[in-house]
C-alpha positions as CSV (number, residue, x, y, z in Angstrom):
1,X,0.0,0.0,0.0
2,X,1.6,3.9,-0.8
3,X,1.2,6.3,1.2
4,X,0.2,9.8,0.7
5,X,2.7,12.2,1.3
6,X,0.2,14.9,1.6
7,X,-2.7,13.4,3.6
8,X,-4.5,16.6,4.3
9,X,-4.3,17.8,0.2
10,X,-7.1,16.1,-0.8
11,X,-9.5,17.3,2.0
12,X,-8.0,21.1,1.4
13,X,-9.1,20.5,-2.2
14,X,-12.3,19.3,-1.2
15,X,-13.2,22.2,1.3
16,X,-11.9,25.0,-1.6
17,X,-14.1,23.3,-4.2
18,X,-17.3,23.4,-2.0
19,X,-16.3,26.8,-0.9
20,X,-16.0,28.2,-4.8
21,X,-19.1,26.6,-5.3
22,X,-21.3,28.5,-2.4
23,X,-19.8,31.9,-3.7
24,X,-20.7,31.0,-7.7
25,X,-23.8,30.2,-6.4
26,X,-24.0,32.9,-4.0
27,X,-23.1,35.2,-6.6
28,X,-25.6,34.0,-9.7
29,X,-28.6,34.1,-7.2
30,X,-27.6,37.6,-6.4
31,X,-27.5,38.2,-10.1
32,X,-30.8,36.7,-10.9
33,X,-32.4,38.6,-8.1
34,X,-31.4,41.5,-9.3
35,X,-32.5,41.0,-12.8
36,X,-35.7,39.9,-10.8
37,X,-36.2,43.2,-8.9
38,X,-35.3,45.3,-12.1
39,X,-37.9,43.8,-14.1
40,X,-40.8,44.3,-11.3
41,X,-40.0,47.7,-11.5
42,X,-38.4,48.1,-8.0
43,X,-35.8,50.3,-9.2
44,X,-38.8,52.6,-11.0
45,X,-38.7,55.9,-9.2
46,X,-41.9,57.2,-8.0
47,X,-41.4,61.0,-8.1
48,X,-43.0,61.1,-11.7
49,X,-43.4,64.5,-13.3
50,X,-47.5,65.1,-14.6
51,X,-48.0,66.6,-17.7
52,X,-51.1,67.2,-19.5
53,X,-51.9,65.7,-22.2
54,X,-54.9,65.6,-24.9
55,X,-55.6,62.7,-26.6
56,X,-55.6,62.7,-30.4
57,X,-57.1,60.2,-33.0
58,X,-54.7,57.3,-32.9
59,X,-53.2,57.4,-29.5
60,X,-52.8,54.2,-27.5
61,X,-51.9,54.6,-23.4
62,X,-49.1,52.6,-24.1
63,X,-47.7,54.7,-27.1
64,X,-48.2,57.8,-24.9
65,X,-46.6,56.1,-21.8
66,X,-43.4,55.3,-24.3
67,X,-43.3,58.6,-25.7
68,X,-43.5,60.3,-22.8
69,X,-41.6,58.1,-20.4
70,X,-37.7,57.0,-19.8
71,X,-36.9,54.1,-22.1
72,X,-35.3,52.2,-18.6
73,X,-38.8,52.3,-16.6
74,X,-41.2,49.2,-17.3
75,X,-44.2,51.1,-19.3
76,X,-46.4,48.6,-17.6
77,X,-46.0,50.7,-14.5
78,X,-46.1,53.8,-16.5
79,X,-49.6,53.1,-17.8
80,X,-50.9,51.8,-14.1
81,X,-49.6,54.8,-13.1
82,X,-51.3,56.6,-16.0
83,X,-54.9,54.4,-15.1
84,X,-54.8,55.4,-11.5
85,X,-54.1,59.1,-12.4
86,X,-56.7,59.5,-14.6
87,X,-59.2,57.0,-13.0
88,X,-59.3,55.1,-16.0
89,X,-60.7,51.4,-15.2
90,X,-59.3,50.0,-18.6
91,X,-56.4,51.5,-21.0
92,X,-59.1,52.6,-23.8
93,X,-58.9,56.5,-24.0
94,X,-60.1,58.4,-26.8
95,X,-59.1,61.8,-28.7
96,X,-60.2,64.8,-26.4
97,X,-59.4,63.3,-23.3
């Protein structure tokens, strides 16, 4: 039977393999999260600026929230935001409003 010279090596490896393996994992969940959080809006800021604006033959809520909104925040918000606003129960406008 050989010996190993270096009985503790293998177990070192081991422990430094599991250990990379917690942070990669660490790290990817942190990055999905993120991603997660992003795309619920949780980085949309709240202090919104209100213009007015009248409806013309054409307009969607959803082409007005892009045209008038940045292109980072999640126009789904911007059109709740645009519904609650103008107590609108659906996202059906039309011109003159």
């Amino acid at each position: 039977m050989v010996r190993n010279p270096r009985p503790g090596i293998p177990r070192l490896v081991k422990i430094v393999t599991l250990i990379s393996m917690v942070l990669v994992i660490g790290i990817v969940g942190i990055g999905v999260a993120m991603r997660i959080t992003g795309a619920t809006g949780s980085t949309y800021n709240t202090e919104l600026r209100t213009i007015k604006v009248t409806v013309m033959p054409g307009d969607t809520l959803w082409a007005l929230a892009r045209k008038y909104s940045c292109p980072e925040y999640d126009l789904r918000f911007i059109v709740d935001d645009i519904m609650k606003t103008n107590n609108l129960s659906n996202t059906t406008i039309m011109p003159g409003q």
